[in-house]
DRENMIRO-578012 format. One record per residue: residue in one letter; x, y, z of N, C-alpha, C in turn. Coordinates in steps of 0.001 Angstrom, whole numbers, plus 500000, padded with zeros to 6 digits. Each point is the difference from the previous one (the first is absolute). Layout:
residues N
AXYZXYZXYZ/...
***
This chain:
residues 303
X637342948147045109499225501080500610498629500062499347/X499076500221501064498477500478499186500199500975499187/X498843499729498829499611501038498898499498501326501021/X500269501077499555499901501371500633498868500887498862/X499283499486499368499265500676498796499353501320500352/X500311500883499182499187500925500198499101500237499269/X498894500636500385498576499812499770499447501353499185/X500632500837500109499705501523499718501246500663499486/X500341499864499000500988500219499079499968501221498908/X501155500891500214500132500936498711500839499583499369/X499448500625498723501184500019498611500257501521499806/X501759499861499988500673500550499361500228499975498553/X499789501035498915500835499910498555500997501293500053/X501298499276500021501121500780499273500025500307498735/X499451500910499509499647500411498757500927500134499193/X501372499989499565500999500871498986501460499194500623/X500641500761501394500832499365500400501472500971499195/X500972499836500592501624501283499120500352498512499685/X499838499091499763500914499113499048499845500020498276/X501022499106499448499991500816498488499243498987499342/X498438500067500464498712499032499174499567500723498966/X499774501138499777499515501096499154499721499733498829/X501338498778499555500479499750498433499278498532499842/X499612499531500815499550498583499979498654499826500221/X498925500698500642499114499743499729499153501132499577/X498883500060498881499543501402499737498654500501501224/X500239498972501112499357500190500646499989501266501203/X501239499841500251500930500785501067499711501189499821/X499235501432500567500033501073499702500947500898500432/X500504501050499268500704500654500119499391501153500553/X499483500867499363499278501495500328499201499830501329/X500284501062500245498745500325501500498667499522499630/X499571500608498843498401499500499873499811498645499612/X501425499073499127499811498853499931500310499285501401/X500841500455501156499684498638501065498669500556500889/X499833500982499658498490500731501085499029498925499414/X500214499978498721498189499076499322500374498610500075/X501346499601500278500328498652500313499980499796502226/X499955500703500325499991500005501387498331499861499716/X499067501056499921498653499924499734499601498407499643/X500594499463498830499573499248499765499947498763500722/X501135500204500497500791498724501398498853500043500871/X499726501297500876498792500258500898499027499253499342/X499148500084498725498515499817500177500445498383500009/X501004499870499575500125498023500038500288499174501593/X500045501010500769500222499716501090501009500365501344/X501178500794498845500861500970501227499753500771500619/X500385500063501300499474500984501142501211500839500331/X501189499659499348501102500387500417500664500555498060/X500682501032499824500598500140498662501293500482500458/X500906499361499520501698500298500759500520500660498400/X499872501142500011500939500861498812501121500495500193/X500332499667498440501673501041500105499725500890498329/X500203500765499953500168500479498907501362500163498579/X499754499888499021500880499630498923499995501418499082/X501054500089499158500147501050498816499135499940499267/X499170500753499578498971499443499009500458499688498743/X501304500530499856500452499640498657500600498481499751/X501064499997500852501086498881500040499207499223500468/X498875499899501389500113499033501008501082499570501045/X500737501199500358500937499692500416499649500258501472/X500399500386501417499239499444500988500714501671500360/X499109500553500898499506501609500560500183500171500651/X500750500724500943499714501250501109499238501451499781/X499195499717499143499320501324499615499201499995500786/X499665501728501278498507499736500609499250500483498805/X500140500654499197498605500257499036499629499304499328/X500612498692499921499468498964499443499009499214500833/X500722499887501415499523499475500877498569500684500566/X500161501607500041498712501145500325498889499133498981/X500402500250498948498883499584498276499227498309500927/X500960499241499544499326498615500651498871499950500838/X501021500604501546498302499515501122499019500792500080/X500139501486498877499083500943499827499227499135499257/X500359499214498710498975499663499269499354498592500807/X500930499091501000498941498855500469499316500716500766/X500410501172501106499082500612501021498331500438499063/X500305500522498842498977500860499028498904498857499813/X500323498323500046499528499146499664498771499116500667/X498924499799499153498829499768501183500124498663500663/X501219499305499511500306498734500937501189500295500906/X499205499561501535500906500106500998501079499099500278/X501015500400500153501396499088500229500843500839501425/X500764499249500013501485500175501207501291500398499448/X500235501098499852501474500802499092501499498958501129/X500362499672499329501530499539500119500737500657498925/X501302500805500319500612500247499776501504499725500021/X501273499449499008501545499829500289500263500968500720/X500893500047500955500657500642500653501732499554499623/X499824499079499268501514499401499855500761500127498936/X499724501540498977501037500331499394501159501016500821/X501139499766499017500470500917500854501333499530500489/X499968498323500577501263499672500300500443498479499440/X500019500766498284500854498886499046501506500422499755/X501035498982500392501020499912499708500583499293498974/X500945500686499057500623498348498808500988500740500098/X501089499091500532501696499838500091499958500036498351/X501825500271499912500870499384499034500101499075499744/X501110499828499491500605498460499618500167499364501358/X500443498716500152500347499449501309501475500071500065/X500660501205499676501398500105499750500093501643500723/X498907500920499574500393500924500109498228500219500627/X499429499979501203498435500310500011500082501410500114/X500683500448500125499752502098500140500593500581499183/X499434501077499163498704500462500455499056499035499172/X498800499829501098498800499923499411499545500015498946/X499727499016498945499445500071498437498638501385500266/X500226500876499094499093500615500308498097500007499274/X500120498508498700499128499474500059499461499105500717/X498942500027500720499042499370500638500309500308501608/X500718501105500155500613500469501678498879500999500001/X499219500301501125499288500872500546499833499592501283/X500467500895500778500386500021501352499436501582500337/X498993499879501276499049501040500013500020500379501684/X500266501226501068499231500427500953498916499193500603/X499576500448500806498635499063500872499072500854499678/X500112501825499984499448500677499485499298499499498870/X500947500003498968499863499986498760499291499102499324/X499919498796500943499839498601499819498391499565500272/X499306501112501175498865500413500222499749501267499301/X500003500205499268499794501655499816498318499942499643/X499825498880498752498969499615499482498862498943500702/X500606499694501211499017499359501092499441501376500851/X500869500863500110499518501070500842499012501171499373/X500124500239499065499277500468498550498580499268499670/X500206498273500034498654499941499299499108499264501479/X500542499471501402499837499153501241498883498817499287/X500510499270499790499431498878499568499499499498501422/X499047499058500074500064498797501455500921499207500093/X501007499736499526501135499042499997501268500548498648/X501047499874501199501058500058498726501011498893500593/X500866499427499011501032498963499973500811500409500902/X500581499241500644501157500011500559501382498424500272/X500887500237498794501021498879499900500769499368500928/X499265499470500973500881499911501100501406499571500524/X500866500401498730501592499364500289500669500004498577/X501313499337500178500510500692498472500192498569499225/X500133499723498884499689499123499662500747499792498144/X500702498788499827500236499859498496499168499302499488/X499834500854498570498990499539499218500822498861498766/X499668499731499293500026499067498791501026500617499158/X499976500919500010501077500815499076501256499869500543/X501380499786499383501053499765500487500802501305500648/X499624500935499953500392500868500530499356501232500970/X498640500162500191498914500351500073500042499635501933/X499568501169500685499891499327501244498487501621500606/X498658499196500317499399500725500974500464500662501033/X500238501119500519500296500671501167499186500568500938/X500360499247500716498809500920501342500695499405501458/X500575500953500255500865500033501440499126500225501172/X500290500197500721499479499516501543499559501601499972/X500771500992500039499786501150500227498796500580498576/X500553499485498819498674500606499263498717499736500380/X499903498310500323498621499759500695499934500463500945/X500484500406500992499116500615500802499517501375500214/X500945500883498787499333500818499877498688500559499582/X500250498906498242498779500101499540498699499683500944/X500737498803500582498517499495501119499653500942500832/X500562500435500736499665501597500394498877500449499192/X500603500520498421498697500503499581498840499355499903/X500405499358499425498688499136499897498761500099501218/X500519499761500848499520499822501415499539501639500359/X501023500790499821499661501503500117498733500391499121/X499930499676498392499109500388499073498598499160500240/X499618498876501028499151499287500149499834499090498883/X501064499750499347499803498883498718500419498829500367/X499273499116500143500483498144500213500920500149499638/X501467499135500193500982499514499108499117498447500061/X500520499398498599500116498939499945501122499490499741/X500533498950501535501467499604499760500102499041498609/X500635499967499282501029499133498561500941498955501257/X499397498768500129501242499393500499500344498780498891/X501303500216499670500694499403499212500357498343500530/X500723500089501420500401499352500354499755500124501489/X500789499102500775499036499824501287500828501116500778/X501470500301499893500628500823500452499062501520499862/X498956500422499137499304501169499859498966499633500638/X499282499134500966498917500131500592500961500010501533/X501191499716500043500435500298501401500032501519500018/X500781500466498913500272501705500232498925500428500060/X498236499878499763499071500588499703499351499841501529/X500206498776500545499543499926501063501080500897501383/X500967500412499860500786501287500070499557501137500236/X499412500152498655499470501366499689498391500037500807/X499619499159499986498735500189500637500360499914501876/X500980498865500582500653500319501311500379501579500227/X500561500266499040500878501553500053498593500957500399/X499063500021499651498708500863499463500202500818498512/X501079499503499112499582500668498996499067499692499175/X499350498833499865498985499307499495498785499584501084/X498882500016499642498921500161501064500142498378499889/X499266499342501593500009499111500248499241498707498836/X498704500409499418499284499267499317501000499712498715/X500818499806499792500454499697498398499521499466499097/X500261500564498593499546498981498985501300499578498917/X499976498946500073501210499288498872499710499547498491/X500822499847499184499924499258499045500946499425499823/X499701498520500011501207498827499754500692499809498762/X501117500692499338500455499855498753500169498357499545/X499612499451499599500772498364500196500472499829497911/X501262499362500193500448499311498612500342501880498936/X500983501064500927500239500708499081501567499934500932/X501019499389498515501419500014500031500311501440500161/X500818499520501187500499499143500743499501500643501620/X499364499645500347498906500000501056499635498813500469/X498371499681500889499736498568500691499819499408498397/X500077498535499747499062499264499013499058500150500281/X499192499310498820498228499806500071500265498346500340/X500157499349500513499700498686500967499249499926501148/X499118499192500428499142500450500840500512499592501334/X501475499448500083500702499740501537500585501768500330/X500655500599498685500202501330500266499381500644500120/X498223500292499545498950500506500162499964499840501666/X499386499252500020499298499310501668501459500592501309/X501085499906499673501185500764500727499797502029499860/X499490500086499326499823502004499585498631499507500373/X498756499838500115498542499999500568500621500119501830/X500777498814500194500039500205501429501256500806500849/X500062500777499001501043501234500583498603501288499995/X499050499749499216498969501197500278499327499792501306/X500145501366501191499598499927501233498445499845499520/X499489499382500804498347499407500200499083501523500177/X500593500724500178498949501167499809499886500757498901/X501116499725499030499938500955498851499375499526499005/X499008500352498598500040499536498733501109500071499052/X499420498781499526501242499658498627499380499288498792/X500461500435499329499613499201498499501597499771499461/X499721499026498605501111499327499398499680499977498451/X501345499809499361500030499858498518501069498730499331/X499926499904499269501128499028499055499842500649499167/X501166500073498804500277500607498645499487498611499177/X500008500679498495499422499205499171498962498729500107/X500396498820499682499265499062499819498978499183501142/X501160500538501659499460499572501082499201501264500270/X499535500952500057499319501088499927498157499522500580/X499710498965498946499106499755500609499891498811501094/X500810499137500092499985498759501468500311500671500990/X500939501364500080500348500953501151498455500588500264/X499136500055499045498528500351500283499683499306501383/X499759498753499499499693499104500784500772499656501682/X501419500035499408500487499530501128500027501145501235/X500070501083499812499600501407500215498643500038501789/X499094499145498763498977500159500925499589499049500987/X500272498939499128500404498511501244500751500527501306/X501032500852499797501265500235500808499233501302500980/X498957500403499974499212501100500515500401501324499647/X500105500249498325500189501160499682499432501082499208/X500430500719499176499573500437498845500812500084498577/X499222500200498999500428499819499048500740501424499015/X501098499360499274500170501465498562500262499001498961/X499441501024498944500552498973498555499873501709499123/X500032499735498947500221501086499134501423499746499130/X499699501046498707501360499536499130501450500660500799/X500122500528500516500892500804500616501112498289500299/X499111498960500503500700498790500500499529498826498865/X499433500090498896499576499124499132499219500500498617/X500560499558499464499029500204498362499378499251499686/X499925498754500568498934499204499257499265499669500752/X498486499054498811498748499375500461500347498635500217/X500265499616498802500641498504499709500900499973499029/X500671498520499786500915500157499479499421501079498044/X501433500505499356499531500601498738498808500824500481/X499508500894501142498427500855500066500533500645501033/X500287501609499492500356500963501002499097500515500332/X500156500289501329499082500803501039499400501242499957/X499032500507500254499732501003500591499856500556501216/X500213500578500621499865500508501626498795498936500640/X498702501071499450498754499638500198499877498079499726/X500877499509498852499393498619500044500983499442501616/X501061499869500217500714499757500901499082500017501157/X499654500914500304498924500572501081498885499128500131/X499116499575498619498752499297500270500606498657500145/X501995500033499571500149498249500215499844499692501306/X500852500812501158500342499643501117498535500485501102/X498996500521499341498658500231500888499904498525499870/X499675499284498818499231498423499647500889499402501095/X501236500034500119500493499088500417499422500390501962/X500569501025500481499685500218501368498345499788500178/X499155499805499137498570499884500259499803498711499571/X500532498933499361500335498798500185500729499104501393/X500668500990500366500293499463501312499181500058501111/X498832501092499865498978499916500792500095501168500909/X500752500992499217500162501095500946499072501363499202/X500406500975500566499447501039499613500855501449499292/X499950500707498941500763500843499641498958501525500556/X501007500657500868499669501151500224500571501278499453/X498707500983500472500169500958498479500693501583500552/X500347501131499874500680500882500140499900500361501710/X498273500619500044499930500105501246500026499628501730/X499782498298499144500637499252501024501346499958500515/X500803500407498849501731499724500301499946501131500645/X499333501195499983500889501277500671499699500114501297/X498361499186500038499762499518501760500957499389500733/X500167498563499442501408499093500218501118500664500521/X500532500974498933501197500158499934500026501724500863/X499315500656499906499729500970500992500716501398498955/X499016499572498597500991501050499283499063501639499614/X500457500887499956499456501000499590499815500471498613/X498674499878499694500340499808498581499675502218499634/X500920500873499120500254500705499924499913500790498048/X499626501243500312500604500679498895501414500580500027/X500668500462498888501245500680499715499979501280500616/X500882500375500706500365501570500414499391500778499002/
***
């Protein structure tokens, strides 16, 4: 098949991310004001997009707090560099069984299982231009550990979403979540224009191979935007392959800690890696206000 390049490209940085990086790189911020000045910083390097989740400031342990969440886009909103608020929408429905002898009840470490309410409470509170949406349920890496998101939670939440005027951005894991998403947008709970993000190479989900890539690109209907990621090391060739494939880009530690091998990352360096690279390919990186033209987003203060 012909190269499909796109020419006018945003970057996404996933700034932080609920996985347990906290301890591994001293990069990773925890506090509201530490991922606000690491989102900031992502922006002036080139993100147009900042996908937050918020953490304990103590532990680093990963949040459903809205006042953590209020603190954050108060302080990037306060900030004289303009960006695109992304927000998780996908705490809320973690499950970890028992033993494989006895799975009930529920280990009640690392189980948080949340309402649709509840699950937006802090999208509806702070209306970002975009909040996450996981499109399907999914096992993770952990042997006991399973993502939840049923047919009926998504479409409620999507409801809101759609009700509150906040983008979702679909999470498709696997190709089975860009069918249900394209569902949700048949159904009308999702407005016709969609925007995706291609999870690729997070166990146990699609791989990062680019025959499984190029199979999830052409499950995205031709009218919607999409961008893509790889975890760790492929992080940055998913840059690349990304845009060849006519897309957009995310990188950030949330999916990688490093620069090179032994040289951990910073948000902001990640950011100026994958600009070099998409402006090496001969394309162009576009900046906040362009995406919300694009993407038809409203960009907003807090209630």
């Amino acid at each position: 098949m012909p190269l499909a390049i796109n020419r006018e490209v945003f970057v996404t940085c996933a700034v932080t991310g609920s996985g347990a990086t906290q301890d591994r790189s001293p990069h990773v911020p925890r506090s509201p004001e530490q991922i606000a000045n690491s989102a900031i910083d992502a922006a002036k390097a080139g993100a147009a997009i900042v996908h937050c989740h918020v953490r304990d400031p103590e532990t680093g342990a990963p949040s459903r707090d809205p006042a953590l969440y209020r603190e954050l886009t108060e302080r990037i909103r306060d900030a004289q560099t303009d960006v695109v608020l992304n927000l998780t929408a996908g705490m809320g429905g973690d499950m970890v069984f028992g033993s494989t002898e006895s799975p009930l009840p529920l280990n009640p470490k690392g189980t948080d299982m949340a309402g649709a309410s509840e699950r937006m409470r802090h999208v509806a509170q702070c209306l970002p231009e975009i909040c996450t949406l996981d499109c399907g349920t999914m096992n993770f890496a952990e042997a006991d550990y399973v993502m939840t998101n049923t047919p009926g939670m998504l479409r409620a939440m999507g409801g809101m979403m759609t009700e509150l005027g906040v983008k979702p951005e679909i999470e498709a894991f696997d190709t089975g979540h860009l069918w249900f998403a394209r569902q949700l947008v048949e159904e009308g709970t999702l407005a016709p224009n969609a925007l995706v993000q291609l999870c690729m190479g997070v166990p146990w989900g699609a791989p990062d191979d680019l025959n499984t890539f190029m199979a999830m690109v052409n499950n995205v209907p031709a009218d919607w935007n999409w961008s893509a990621f790889a975890l760790g090391r492929n992080q940055m060739p998913f840059v690349a392959a990304a845009v060849l494939a006519g897309g957009n880009v995310r990188v950030g530690l949330e999916d990688n800690l490093w620069l090179g091998k032994g040289q951990l990352a910073t948000n902001a360096q990640l950011v100026e890696r994958a600009v070099t690279i998409i402006e090496n390919l001969g394309s162009r990186v576009i900046g906040p206000q362009e995406v919300r033209e694009k993407l038809r987003l409203t960009k907003r203060a807090p209630k």
